[in-house]
N, C-alpha and C positions, 0 to 999 in steps of 0.2 A: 504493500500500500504506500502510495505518494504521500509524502509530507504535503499540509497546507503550505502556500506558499504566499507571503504578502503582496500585497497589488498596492503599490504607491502611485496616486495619479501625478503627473509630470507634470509641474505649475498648476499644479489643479488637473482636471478633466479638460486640458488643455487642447483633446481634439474636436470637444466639441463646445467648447468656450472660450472666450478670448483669452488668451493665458496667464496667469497671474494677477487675477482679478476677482473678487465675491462671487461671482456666479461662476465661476472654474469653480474655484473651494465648493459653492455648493452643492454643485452638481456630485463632485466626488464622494459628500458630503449623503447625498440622495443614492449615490450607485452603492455605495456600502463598502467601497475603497479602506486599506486599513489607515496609510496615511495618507497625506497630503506635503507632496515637494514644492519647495518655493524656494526665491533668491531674493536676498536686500544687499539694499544699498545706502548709503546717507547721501542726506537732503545738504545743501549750502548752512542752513539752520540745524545741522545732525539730528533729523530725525530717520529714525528708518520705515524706511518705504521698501515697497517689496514690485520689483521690478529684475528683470535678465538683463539687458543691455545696460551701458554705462549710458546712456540717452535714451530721451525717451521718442526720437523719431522714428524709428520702426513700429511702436506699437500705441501710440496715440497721433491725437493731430497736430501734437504742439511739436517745439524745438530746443535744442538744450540738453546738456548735460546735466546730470541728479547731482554731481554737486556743486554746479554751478546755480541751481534752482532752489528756492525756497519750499517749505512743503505747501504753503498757501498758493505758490505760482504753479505746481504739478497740480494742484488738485483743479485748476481753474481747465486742464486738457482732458480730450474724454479719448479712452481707447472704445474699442467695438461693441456694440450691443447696449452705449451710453453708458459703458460702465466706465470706474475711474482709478487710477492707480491706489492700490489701499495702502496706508499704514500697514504695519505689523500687527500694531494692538486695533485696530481691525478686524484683521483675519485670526488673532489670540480668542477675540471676542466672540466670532462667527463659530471657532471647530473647539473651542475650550469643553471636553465635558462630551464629547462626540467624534473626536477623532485625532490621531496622533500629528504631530508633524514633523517632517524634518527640511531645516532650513540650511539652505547655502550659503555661504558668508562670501559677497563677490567682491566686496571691498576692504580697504583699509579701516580702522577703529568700527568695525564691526564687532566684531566679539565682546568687549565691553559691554555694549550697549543692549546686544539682543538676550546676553545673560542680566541683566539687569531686568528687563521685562519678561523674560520666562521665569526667571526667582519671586518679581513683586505679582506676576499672574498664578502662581502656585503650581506649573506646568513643569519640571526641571525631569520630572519622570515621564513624559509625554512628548519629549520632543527629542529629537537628534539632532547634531548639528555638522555639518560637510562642509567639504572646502578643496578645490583642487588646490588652494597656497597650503604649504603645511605651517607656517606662521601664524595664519589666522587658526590654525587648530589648535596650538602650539598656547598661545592667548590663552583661548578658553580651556584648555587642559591645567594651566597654573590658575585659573579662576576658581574651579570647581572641578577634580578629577572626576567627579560623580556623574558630569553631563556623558550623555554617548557621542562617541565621536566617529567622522568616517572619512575617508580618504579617497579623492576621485580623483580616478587616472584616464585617460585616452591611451596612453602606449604601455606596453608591459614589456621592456627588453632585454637584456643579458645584464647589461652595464647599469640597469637602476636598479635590477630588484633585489638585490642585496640592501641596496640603501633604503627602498621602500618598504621593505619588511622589518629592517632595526629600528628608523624613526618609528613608526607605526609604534614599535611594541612601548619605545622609551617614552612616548608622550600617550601612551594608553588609549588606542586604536581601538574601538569597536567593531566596526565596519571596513570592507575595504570593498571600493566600489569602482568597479571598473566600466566601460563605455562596453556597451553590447560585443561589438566586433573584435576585441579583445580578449576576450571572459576564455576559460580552458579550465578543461577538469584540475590541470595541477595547479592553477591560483583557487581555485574553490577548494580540492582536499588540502595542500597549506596555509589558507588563511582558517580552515574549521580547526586544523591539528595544532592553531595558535588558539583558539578561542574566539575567532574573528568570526562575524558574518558576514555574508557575500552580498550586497546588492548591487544588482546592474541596469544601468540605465541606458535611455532611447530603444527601449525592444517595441517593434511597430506593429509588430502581427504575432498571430496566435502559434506559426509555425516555429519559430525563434525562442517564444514564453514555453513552448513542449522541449525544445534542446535543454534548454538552460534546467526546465523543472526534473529533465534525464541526468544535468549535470550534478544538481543536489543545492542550487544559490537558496539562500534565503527570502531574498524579495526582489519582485523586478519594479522597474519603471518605467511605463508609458502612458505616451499623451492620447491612450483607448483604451482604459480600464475596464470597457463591456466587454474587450474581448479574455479576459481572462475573470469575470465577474459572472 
């Protein structure tokens, strides 16, 4: 018998919502998703906002860099379906008490700030937190060794992965999470024979979710949580 295996929707239910936006969350929220993936960034006024791009012209109407913008000037742009870039404590608000999350750290003085709002939300057991910088993980592992932490990679080759398996273990690695195309039985049986869990992200179809759940990963990631839902 198959292990259950978790369904994180990408940005939310990001293929059938704009991404990174309340109604992505929702939807994941409605499909029965176990988490919900997101990325922040700070505002010119350090708030965090939860956006992918360091700008926000690809996914609303406006222009500008997030930290060149204030968070009153982002909120005045709308991204698709009229919806609007949320806050953190936002989307804290929206899945608190309903659903896990794990959040991306895509900038600098993020870890400070997002462990300050998942400590005053009472969420520290409910959320993961990722980072392809091992810096920003580095941060919040001397903040609180308690938070989970995880590690995303695109490449997996001869000459890192000595270094990506000793960081991991010295700054107390939860997760090691590699880009779908990557993924292999021997990074899934040695990160489990460390204590690691697997998750892999951008899997886009159901063919890909059946390899991975033959390989033994923990959780996958994609922006079609109905197909493994």
């Amino acid at each position: 018998m198959k292990k259950k295996i978790k369904i994180v929707a990408h940005r939310g239910a990001s293929g059938y919502a704009p991404e990174n936006t309340l109604l992505a969350f929702k939807k994941a929220i409605e499909l029965g998703c176990d988490k919900i993936e997101l990325d922040v960034r700070l505002t010119k006024d350090k708030k965090v906002v939860v956006i992918h791009d360091d700008g926000v012209d690809r996914t609303t109407d406006g222009r500008g860099k997030i930290a060149e913008l204030t968070l009153k000037q982002i909120k005045k742009f709308n991204c698709e379906e009229k919806q609007k870039i949320p806050t953190l404590q936002e989307v804290i608000d929206l899945c608190k008490g309903k659903i896990d999350l794990q959040i991306e750290l895509k900038a600098k003085g993020t870890a400070r700030r997002v462990y300050n709002l998942i400590v005053e939300n009472g969420i520290l057991d409910n959320v993961t937190i990722t980072s392809f910088k091992i810096r920003f993980l580095q941060e919040m592992s001397i903040l609180n060794r308690r938070v989970n932490l995880g590690l995303l990679f695109e490449e997996y080759i001869i000459s890192k992965k000595i270094i990506l398996w000793i960081i991991g273990w010295l700054i107390g690695i939860n997760y090691v999470c590699p880009n779908y195309p990557v993924v292999n039985k021997k990074i899934v049986n040695r990160a489990h024979k460390l204590g690691m869990k697997v998750y892999v992200f951008d899997v886009k179809n159901k063919k890909e979710g059946e390899k991975l759940i033959n390989m033994g990963v923990d959780e996958i990631g994609t922006d079609f949580p109905k197909l493994f839902l």
